[in-house]
N, C-alpha and C positions, 0 to 999 in steps of 0.2 A: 341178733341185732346187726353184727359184722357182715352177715351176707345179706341181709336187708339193704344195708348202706352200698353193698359192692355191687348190686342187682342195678337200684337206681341208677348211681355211677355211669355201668353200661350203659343203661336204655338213654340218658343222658346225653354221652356220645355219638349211640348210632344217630338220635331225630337231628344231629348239627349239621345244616347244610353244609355240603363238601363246595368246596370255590374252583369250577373248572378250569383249567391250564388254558394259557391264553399260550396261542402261538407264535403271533409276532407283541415285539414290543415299537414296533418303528413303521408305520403303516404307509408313510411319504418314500422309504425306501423299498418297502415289499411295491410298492404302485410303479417304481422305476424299474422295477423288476418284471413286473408283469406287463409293462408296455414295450421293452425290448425285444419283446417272443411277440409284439405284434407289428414290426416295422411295415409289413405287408399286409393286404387283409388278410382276413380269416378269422377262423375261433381259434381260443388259445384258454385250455382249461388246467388249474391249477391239480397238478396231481393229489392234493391232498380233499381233492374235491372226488368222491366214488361214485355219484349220480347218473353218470354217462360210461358208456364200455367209448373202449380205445377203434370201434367200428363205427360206431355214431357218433363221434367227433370229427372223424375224417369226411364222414357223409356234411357233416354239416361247415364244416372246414370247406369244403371244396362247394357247399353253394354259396356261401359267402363270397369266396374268390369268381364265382363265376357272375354274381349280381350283379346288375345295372349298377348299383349305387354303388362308394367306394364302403364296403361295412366292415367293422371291426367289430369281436364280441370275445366280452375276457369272463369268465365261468370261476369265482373265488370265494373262498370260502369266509363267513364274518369274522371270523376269531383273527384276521391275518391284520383288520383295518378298527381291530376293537381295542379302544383306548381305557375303557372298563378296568380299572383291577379290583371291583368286586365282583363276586359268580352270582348277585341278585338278579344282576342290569348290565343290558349289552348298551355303550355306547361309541356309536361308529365316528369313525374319525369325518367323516364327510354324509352329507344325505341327501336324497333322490341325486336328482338328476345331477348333481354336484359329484357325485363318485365316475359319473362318467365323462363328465368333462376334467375333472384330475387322471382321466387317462388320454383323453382329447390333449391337453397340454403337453403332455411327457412325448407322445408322439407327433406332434404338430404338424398335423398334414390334415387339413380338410377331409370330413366326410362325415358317418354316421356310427356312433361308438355307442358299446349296450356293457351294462358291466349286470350280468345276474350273480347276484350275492348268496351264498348256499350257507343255511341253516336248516336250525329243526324247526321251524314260525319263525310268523312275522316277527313276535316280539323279541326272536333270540339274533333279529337282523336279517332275514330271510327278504327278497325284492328284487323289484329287475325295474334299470332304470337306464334310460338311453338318451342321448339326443346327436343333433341333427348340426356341426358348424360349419359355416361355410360362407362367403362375402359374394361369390357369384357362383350361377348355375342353377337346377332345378332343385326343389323344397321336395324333400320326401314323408309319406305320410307316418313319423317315429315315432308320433306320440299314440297316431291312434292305432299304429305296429304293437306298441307293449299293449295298452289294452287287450286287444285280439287275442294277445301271444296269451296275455293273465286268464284271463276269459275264458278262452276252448280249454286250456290244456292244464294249467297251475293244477299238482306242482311237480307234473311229467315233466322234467326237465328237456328233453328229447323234442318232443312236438310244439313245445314253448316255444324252443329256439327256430325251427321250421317254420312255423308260423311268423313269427318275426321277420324272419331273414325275407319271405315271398311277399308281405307288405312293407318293409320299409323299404322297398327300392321300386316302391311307385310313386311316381310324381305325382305330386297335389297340384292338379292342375284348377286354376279359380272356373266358378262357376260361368259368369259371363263372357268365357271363351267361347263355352259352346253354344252362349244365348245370343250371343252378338249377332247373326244372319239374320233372329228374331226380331231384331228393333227396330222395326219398322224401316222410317225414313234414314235412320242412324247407320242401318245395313251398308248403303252404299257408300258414302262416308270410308266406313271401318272396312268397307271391299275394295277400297282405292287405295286407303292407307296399307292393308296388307298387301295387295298388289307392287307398289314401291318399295317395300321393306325387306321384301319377297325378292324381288328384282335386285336392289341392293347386296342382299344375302349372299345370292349366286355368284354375284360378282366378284365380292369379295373373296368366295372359295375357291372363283376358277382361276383370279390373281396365285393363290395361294398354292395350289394343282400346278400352274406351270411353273412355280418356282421349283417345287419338287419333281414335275417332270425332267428339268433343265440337271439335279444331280442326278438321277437316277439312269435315266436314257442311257448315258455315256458306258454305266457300270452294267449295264443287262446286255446290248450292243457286246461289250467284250464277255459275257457269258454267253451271249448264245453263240458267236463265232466260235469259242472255244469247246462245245458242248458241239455241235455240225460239227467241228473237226474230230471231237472222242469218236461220234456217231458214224461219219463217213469212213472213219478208219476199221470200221467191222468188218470182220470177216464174210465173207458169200457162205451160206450154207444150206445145205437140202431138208434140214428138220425143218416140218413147219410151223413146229412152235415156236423155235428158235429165228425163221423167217418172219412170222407175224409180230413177236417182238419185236425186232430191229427195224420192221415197217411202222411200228405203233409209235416209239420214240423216235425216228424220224420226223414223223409226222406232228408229232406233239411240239419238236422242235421248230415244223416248220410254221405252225398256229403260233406258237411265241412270236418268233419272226412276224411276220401278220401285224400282232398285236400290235406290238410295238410302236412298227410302220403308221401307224392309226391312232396312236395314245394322244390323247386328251388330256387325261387325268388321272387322280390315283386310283378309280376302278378300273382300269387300262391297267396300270402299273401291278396292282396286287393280280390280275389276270393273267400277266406275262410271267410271272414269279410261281402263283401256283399249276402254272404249266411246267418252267421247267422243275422246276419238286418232282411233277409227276415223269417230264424224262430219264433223272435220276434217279428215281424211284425202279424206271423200266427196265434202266441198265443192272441195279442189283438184280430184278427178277432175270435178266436176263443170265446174267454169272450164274445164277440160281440151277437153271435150268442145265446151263452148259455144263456144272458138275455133278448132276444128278440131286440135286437136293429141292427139297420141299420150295414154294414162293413164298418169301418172308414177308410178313405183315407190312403194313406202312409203319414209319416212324418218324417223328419229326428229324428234320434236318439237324444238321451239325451245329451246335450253339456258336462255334468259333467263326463258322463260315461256312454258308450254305451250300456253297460251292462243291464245298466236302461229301456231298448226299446225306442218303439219310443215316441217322446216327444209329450206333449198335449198343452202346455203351452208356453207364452215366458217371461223373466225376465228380468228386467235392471242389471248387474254384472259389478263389476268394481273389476279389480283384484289389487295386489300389485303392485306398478311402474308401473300401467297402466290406460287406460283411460277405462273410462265406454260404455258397448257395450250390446247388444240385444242377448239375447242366447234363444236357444229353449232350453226348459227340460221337465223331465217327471211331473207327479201329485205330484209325493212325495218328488221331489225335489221344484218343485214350494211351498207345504205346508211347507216346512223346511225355507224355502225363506220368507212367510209370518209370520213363528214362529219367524224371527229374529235371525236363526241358521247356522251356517254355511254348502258349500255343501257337500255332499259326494264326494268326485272326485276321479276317477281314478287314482288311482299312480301306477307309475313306478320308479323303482330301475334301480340307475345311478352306478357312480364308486362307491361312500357310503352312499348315500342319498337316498330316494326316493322322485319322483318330480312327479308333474303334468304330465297325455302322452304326453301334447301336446308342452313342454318343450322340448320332442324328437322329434324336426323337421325330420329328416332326417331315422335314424330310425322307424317310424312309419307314415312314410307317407303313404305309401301302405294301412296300416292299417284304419290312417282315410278317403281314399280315398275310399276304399271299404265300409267302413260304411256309409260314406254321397252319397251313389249312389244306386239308385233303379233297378243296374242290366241292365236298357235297355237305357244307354246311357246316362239317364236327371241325374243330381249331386243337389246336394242342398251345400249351399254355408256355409264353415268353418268360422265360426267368430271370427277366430286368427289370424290375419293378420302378426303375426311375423312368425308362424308356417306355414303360406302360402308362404309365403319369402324366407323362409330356406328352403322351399321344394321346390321351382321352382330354388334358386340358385343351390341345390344339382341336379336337371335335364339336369339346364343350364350347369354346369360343366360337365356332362353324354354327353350331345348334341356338347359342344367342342370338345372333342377328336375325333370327326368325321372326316371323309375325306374333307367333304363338307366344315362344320365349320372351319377349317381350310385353307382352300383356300378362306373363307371369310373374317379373320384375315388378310392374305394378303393380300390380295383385299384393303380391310378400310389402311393398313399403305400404300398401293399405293397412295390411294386418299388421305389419311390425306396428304402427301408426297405431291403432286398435288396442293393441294387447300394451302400449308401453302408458296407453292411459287407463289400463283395465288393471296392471300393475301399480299405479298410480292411487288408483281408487282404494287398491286392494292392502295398500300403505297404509293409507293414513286410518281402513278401520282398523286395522292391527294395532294400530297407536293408540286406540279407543278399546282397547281388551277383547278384539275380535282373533279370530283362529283363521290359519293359513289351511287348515285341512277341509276339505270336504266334507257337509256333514252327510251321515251314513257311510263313507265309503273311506278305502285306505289307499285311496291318489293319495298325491301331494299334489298342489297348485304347479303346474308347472312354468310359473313365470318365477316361482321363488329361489331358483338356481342362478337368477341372471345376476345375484351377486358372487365376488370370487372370496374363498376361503382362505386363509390364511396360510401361508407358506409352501412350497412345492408351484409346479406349472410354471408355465412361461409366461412373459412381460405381457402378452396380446392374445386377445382373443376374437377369433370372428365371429363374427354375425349368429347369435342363433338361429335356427331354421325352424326347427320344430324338435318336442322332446315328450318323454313323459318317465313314472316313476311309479311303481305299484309295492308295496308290500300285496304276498300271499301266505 
């Protein structure tokens, strides 16, 4: 009878569900945590997440950085944001599209935020839920991005993300853009109006072009006299490779010169820049040469100052009120770096000061645009991320005054207009014992985000653009 009762006992214990360890217990602090590793775009996956190897993060990290749209995508696990302490029922601290905008807030810089939530199922919190904020500029397609992304690939996490990253950073451009030449009598109308808006536009950039030509002129002028001077100072010699060289950078100097003489604007400005790149570029092949050694690759210039050539090196640099970041630089900047010295940097003269170039977003875009480009199209990537910001806002404003962009404004307060009475509608049958899900499918309405959650994020939020939210 005693081992009757002891049998039970066991079998007793083993059918008792085990209650799994929850990870975090503070889910507003692990989300401060995870938006710091995204101050910049890119993916940013929580190591306790195994899904992806540390080679298909990078691949997908660097198209995110290279996208049109500005995209941010954070790869976390549900046990981190699960406020659940029983192991029956996961429940998450925030839902759909709400997870990605509490990472929207913590980072507050406009643009396109995806947060894919990693479980074993949907039910254990498994989803990818993204949107779109932003007060001006172009609407991207986010929402109908995560479908696509759910759709092909769920729950390959790998090609999910792929998929996402290559549609959310196309403009949803409205239909009646392209129907416009079609309406009849209206055509011409809408072909005067663009005409004007058009004509406006330009104006506005070329105002904007010669203001930037007016800093820059001055500081390329004293680079290229200084570069004709490195250049003339060559020695005569009988190799002909070493002749062909020193005629080639000549020469490249002397198209700079050219340009210049001729500048308009900042396609002028970035043209004279990635020429001299490629003079300095010549001079190292050139040293190359003269010591017997192989022709060293291209490499982006000197982060300190371009003037420096191209870089050999890269350093950890952490500037003032900034975070620390990876810069390429040259040998003698890297030795000053190991001296414990501080760098040479390029300055520029403001209204009384002189500041770092790259303080000059807007003004010297052209300029670093043309230096970090090798001339045929491939760019090496600016490690200012503020300086990159201000220069894509300064284009974004360029790209509004457009005809197009303009009738896309319209467009977005149509649907905003649209959807904030489809939200409306979609209230009040809720208040009548109606459901916010889709039936058959595991979206979520994506207007039901537009209220804020409780605690965590910041005071303001812009504009939705567009979003969506899937369990798979």
């Amino acid at each position: 009878m005693k081992r009757l009762l002891g049998a039970l006992a066991l079998i007793t214990l083993w059918a008792l569900p085990v209650s799994p360890a929850h990870a975090a217990t503070d889910p507003e602090a692990y989300m401060n945590t995870v938006a710091s590793h995204l101050g910049d775009t890119g993916v940013w996956v929580d190591p306790d997440v195994k899904e992806l190897t540390a080679a298909e993060v990078a691949q997908l990290d660097a198209a995110a950085k290279s996208a049109a749209a500005p995209i941010r995508i954070a790869v976390i696990p549900a046990s981190k944001i699960n406020t659940s302490d029983s192991g029956y029922y996961v429940n998450l601290a925030w839902e759909g599209e709400e997870i990605a905008d509490q990472l929207y807030d913590r980072v507050g810089v406009e643009g396109v935020y995806g947060v894919l939530v990693d479980a074993n199922s949907e039910s254990d919190g498994r989803g990818f839920h993204a949107v779109q904020r932003a007060d001006h500029g172009p609407t991207y397609f986010v929402g109908d991005a995560v479908d696509q992304a759910v759709d092909c690939c769920a729950p390959d996490y790998e090609p999910m993300l792929e998929r996402f990253i290559q549609r959310a950073q196309v403009v949803n451009k409205p239909f009646y853009v392209d129907a416009a030449p079609y309406a009849g009598g209206l055509a011409g109308v809408i072909a005067l109006w663009c005409s004007v808006t058009a004509l406006g536009a330009r104006r506005a950039r070329r105002h904007d072009e010669k203001a930037h030509l007016k800093v820059t002129q001055p500081l390329l002028n004293e680079e290229i006299i200084a570069l004709s001077q490195q250049v003339s100072a060559l020695p005569t010699v009988s190799d002909p490779q070493q002749s062909k060289l020193s005629k080639d950078v000549l020469d490249t100097v002397e198209k700079a010169r050219h340009r210049l003489d001729e500048a308009k604007g900042d396609k002028d400005i970035e043209a004279v820049t990635t020429l001299l790149g490629s003079a300095r570029y010549g001079l190292v092949c050139l040293d190359a040469v003269r010591a017997g050694k192989p022709i060293p690759e291209p490499t982006a210039p000197c982060f300190f100052d371009p003037r420096h050539g191209p870089s050999t090196d890269q350093i950890e640099w952490k500037p003032e009120d900034g975070s620390a970041r990876a810069v390429e630089v040259c040998a003698a900047c890297k030795q000053r770096d190991e001296a414990g010295e501080q760098p040479q940097i390029r300055m520029v003269k403001g209204w009384q000061i002189s500041t770092p170039y790259w303080e000059h977003a807007e003004d010297l875009a052209a300029y670093v645009d043309g230096y970090w480009s090798q001339g045929d199209g491939r760019v090496w990537w600016f490690p200012d991320s503020d300086f990159r910001r201000r220069g894509e806002e300064m284009r974004s404003r360029w790209r509004s005054r457009r005809p197009g962009a303009r009738f896309g404004r319209f467009s977005s307060d149509v649907g905003s207009s649209v959807g904030d009475w489809a939200a409306s509608s979609s209230s009040s049958s809720d208040d009548d014992g109606g459901s916010s899900w889709y039936s058959g499918s595991s979206r979520r309405s994506s207007w039901s985000s537009r209220t804020r959650s409780s605690g965590g994020g910041s005071s303001r939020r812009s504009s939705r653009r567009s979003g969506g939210s899937r369990g798979f």
